[in-house]
Legacy VTK file of the C-alpha trace (Angstrom):
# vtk DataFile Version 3.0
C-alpha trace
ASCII
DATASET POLYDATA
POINTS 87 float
135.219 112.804 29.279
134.489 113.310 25.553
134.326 109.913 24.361
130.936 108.791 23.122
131.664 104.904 23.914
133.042 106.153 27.498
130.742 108.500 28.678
127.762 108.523 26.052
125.204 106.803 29.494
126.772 109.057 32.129
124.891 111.166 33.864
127.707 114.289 35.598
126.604 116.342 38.580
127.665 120.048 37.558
125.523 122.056 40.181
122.530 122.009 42.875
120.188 124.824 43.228
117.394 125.552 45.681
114.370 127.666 43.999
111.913 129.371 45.965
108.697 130.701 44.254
107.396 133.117 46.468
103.958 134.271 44.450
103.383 130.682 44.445
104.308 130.454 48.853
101.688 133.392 48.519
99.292 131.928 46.623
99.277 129.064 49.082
99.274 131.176 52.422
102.100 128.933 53.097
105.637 129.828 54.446
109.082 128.462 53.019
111.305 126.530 55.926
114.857 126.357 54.669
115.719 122.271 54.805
118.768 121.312 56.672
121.547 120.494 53.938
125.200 119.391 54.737
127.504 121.885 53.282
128.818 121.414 49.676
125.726 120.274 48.625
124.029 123.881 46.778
126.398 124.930 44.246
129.084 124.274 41.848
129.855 120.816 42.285
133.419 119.035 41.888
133.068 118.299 37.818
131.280 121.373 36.925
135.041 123.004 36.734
136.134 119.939 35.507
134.087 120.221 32.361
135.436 123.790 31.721
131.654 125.471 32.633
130.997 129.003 34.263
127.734 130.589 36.007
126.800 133.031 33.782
123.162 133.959 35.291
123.005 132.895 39.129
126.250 132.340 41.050
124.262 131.971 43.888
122.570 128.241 44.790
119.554 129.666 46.306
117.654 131.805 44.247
114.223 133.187 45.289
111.954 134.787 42.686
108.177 135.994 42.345
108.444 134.777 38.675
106.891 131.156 37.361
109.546 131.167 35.021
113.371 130.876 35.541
116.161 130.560 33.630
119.797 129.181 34.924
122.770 130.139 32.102
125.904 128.442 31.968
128.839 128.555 29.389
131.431 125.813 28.876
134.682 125.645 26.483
133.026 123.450 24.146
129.570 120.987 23.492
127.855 119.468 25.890
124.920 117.685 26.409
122.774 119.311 29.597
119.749 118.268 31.319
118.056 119.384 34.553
115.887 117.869 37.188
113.690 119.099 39.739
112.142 117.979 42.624
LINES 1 88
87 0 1 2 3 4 5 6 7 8 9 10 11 12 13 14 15 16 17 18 19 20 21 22 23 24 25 26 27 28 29 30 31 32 33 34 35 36 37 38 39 40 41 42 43 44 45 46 47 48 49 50 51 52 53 54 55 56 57 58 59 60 61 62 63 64 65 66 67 68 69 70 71 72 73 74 75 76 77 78 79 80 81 82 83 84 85 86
């Protein structure tokens, strides 16, 4: 798990969250319908307590804001490389 020959191309699942700009819904004259997700799939996933992390800004998987901006804060016990996707 901390072996750069191992694990330097692996790509870990820690957590799934579901955003919802509202101002943006607004902007649109549009309305949000929640999609139809199996359960386990928002959230903490199996590795993120694996790799020693913690929520530090939204324990919650769905997170609604008016904002354009948002930032998701984590902690682990030691270095990690992170990246994000959206869709």
């Amino acid at each position: 798990m901390n072996d750069p020959d191992v694990d330097a191309g692996a790509i870990y699942r820690v957590a799934q969250y579901l955003i919802v700009c509202t101002s943006t819904l607004a902007a649109t004259s549009s309305t949000f319908l929640m999609p139809t997700l199996p359960p386990g799939f928002l959230g903490r996933q199996p590795n993120f307590h694996k790799f020693g992390l913690q929520c530090v800004s939204h324990e919650d998987p769905y997170v609604t804001t008016t904002s354009d901006e948002l930032e998701v804060s984590g902690s682990g016990s030691n270095r990690k490389k992170v990246a994000y996707s959206s869709l």
